[in-house]
C-alpha positions as CSV (number, residue, x, y, z in Angstrom):
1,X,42.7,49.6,-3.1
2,X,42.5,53.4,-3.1
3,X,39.3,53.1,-0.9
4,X,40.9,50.6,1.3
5,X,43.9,52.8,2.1
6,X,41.4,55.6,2.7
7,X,39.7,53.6,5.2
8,X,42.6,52.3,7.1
9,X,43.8,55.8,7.6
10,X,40.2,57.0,9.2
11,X,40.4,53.9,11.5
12,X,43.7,54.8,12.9
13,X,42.7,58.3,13.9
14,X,39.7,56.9,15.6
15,X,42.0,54.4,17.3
16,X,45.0,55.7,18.0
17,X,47.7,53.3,18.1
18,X,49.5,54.3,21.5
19,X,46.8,52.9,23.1
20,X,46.1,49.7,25.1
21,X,42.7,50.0,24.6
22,X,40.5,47.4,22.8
23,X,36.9,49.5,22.4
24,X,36.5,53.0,21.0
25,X,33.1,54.6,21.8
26,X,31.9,57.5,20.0
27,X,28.0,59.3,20.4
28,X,26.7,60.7,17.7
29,X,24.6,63.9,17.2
30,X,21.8,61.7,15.5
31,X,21.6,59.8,18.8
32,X,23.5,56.5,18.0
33,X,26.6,55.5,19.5
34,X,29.5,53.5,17.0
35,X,31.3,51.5,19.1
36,X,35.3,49.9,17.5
37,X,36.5,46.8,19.1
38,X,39.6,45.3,18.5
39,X,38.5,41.2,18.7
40,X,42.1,40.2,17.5
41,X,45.3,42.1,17.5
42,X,48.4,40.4,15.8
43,X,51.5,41.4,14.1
44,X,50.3,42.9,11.0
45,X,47.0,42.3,11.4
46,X,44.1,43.2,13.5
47,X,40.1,41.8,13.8
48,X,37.5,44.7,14.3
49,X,33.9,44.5,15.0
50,X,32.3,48.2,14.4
51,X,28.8,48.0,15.6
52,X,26.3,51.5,15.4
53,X,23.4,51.4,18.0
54,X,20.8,53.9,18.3
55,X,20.5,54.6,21.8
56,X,18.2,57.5,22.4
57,X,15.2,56.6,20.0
58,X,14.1,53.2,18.9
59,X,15.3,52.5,15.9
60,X,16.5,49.5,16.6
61,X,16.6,48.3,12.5
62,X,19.0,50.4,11.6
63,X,21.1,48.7,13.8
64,X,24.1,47.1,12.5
65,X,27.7,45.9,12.2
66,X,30.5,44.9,10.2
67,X,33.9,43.1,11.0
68,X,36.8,44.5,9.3
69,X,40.6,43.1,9.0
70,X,42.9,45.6,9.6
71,X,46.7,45.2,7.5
72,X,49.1,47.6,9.3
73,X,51.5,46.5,6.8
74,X,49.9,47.4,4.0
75,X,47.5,50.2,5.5
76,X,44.5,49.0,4.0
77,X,41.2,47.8,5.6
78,X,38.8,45.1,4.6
79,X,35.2,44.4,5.1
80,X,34.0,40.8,5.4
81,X,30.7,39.3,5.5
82,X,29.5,37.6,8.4
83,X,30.7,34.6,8.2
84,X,34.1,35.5,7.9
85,X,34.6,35.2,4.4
86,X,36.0,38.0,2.6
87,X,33.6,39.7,-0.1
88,X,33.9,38.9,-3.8
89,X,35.0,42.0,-5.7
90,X,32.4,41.5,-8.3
91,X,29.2,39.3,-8.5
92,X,27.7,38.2,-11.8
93,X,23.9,39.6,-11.9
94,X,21.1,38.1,-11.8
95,X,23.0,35.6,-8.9
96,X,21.2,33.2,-6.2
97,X,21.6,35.6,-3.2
98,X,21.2,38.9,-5.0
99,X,24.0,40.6,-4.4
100,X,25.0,43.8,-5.9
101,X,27.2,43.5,-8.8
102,X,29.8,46.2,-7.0
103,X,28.5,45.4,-3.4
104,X,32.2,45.1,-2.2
105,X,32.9,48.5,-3.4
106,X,30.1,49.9,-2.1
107,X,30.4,48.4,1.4
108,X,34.0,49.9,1.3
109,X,32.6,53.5,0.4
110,X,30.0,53.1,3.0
111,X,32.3,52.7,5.8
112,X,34.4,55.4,4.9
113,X,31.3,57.7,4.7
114,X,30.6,56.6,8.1
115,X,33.9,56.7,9.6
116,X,34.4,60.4,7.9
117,X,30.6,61.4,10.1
118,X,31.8,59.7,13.3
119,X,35.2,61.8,12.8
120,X,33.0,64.9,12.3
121,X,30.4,64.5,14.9
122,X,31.3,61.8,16.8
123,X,32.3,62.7,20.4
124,X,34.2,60.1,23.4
125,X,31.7,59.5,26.3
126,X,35.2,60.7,28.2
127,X,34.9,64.2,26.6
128,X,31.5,64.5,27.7
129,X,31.9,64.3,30.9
């Protein structure tokens, strides 16, 4: 939960909320560019896509992204997979899809990490110019 609050606090300085905007770019000194949009926007709730591109060399594998809920009423954030389903906390090992046992933790503290570099190093196309 701790992790989750964390999170939700990093998103919101990356996208301020007085703004009507629905994408956040940032470039990155390593030469990739983490793009925020805002798919869904409700009450308490919001829908986020965060995609990382690498746009100045071709390292198009390490190319990603993940789609996070966003609960403004309890300032948390949550990954979920793919297919919309939110991760399982905890998956019993050896299991059919070889998951991590903690992979829900670990995607949590991986997005913070990343959202902590963009913050960092991370500058708006807009302040580049």
């Amino acid at each position: 939960m701790q992790q989750c609050e964390f999170n939700y606090s990093l998103l919101c300085r990356l996208m301020p909320a007085n703004s009507d905007e629905d994408l956040f770019v940032y470039l990155l000194d390593d030469g990739s560019q983490l793009e925020l949009n805002v798919t869904e926007q409700h009450r308490y709730t919001a829908f986020i896509t965060l995609t990382q591109k690498h746009i100045r060399s071709r390292q198009e594998l390490l190319d990603f992204s993940l789609n996070l809920r966003l609960y403004h009423d309890a300032r948390q954030v949550e990954v979920f997979s793919p297919d919309g389903r939110a991760m399982e906390a905890i998956h019993a090992y050896p299991n059919p899809a070889m998951h991590q046992t903690d992979e829900k933790y670990n995607i949590n503290h991986f997005l913070s990490d990343l959202l902590l570099h963009c913050l960092q190093h991370g500058r708006s196309p807009e302040t580049l110019i």
